[in-house]
C-alpha positions as CSV (number, residue, x, y, z in Angstrom):
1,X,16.7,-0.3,47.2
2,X,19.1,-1.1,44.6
3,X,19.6,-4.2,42.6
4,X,22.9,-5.5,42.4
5,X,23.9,-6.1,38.3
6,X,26.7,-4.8,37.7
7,X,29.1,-6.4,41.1
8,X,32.2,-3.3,40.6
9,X,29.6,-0.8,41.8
10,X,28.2,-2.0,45.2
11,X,30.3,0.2,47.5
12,X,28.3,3.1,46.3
13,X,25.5,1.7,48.2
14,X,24.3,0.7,51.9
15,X,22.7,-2.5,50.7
16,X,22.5,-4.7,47.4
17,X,20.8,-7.4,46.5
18,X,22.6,-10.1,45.1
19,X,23.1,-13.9,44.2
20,X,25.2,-15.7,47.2
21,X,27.4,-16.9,44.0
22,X,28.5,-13.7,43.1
23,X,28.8,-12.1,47.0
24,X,32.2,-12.8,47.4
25,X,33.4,-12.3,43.8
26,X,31.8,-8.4,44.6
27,X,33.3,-7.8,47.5
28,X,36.6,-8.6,46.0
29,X,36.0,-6.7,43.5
30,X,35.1,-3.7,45.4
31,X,38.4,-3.3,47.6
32,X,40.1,0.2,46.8
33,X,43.4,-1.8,45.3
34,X,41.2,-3.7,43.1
35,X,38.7,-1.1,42.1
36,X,42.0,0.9,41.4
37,X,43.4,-1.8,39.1
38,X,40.3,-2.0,37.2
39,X,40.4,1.5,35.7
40,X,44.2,1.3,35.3
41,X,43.6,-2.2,32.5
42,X,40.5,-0.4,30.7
43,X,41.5,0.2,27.2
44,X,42.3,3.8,26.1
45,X,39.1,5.4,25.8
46,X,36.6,3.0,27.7
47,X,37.3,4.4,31.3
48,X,34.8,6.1,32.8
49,X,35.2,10.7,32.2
50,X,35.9,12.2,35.8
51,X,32.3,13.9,36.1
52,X,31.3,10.0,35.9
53,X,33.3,8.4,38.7
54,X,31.5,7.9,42.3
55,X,32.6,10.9,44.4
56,X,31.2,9.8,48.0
57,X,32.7,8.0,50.5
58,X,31.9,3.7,49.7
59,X,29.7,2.3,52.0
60,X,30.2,-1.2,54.1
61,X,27.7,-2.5,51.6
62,X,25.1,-5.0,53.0
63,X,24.7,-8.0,50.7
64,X,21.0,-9.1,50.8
65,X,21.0,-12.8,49.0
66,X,18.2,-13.5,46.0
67,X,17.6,-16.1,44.1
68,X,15.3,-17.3,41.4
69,X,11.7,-16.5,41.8
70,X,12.7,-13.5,43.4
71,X,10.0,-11.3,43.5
72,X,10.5,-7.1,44.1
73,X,7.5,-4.4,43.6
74,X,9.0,-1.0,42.8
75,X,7.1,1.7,42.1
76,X,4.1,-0.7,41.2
77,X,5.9,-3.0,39.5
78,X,6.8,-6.8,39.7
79,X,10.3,-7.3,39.3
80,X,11.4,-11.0,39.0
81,X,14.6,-12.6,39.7
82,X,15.8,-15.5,36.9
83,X,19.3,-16.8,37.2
84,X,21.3,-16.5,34.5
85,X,24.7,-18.3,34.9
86,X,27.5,-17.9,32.8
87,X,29.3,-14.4,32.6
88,X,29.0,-15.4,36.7
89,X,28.2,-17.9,38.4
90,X,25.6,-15.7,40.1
91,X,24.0,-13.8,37.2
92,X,20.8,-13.0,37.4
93,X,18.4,-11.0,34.8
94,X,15.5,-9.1,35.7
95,X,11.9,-9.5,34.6
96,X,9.5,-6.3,35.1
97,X,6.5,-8.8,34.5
98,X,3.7,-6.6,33.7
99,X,5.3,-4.6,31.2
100,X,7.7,-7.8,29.8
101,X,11.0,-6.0,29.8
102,X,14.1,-8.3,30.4
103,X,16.7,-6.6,32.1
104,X,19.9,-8.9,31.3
105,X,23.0,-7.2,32.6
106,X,26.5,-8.8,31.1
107,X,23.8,-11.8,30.0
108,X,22.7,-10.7,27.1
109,X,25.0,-8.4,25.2
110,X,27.4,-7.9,22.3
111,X,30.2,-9.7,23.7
112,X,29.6,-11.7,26.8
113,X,32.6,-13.2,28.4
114,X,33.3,-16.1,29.4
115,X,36.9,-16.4,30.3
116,X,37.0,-14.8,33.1
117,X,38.2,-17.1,36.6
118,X,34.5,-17.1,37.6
119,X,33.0,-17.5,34.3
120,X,30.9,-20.9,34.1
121,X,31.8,-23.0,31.3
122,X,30.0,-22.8,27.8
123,X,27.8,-25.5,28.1
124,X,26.0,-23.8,31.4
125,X,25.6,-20.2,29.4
126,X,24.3,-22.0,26.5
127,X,21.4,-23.4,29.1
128,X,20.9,-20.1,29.8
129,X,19.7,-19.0,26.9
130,X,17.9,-22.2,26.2
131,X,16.0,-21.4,29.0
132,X,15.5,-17.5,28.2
133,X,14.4,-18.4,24.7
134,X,12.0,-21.0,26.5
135,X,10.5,-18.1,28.3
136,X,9.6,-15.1,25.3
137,X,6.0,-15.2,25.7
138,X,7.3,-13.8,29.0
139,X,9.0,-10.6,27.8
140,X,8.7,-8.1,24.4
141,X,11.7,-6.8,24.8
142,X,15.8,-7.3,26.0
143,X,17.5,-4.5,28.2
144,X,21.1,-5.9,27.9
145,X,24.4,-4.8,29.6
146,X,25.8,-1.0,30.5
147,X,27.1,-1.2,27.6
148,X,24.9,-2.3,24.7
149,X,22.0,-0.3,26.6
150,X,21.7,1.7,23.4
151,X,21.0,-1.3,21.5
152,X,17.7,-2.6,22.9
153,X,16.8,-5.4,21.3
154,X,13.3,-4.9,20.9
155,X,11.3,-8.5,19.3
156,X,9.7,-6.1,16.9
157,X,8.0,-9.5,15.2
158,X,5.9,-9.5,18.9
159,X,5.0,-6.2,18.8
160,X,1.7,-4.6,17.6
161,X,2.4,-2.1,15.6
């Protein structure tokens, strides 16, 4: 099973799950030309070292639609589905609910953006986080993007130490 959060890897995979607003945005994004284009505008530096790129053939990826209230068990877990738009209009952030980790993808990070063609407007990703700060007695700590992973922003003030 694989969770769809980051949309420019899907065709690594036989199925994804996935907000319907984001399905076609992924599959566009996943054609060869445009996968190909991608790595050609990364800035010097940030493209991914050869022993990191996908070497299999891509897959006709199954997109399997979920929405908010979501619920998946892996491995034991609960893993719950919030939609998050903003970065897209089909974000969604994950919430392992026993263990209150918030998995936020391009949510939650040091640079979110929002001028993308797909990007909601500011007002709607300023709801967002109105409504994730509503929900922090839900979740100790924020997983945020591919990027920032190393900065895991933990709510320390939450925390027993």
């Amino acid at each position: 099973m694989v969770i769809l959060i980051m949309p420019g890897s899907n065709y690594q995979f036989s199925e994804v799950y996935i907000h319907p607003a984001d399905s076609a945005a992924a599959r566009q994004f996943n054609l060869p030309g445009a996968r190909a284009s991608s790595s050609k505008n990364m800035q010097q530096g940030n493209a991914p070292a050869e022993n990191e790129l996908f070497k299999g053939k891509p897959f006709n990826t199954t997109m399997i639609p979920v929405s908010e209230g979501h619920l998946f068990r892996l491995g034991g877990r609960s893993i719950k589905v919030i939609e998050a738009p903003g970065h897209t209009p089909g974000e969604i952030c994950l919430l392992d609910v026993e263990n209150k980790l918030l998995f936020t993808g391009d949510n939650n990070n040091s640079l979110v953006w929002l001028f993308l063609q797909n990007c909601k407007p500011l007002h709607e990703y300023l709801a967002t986080l109105e409504k994730q700060a509503a929900m922090m007695s839900h979740f100790t700590t924020i997983f945020p993007d591919t990027v920032d992973l190393c900065l895991l922003i933990s709510l320390t003030t939450r925390l027993p130490v």
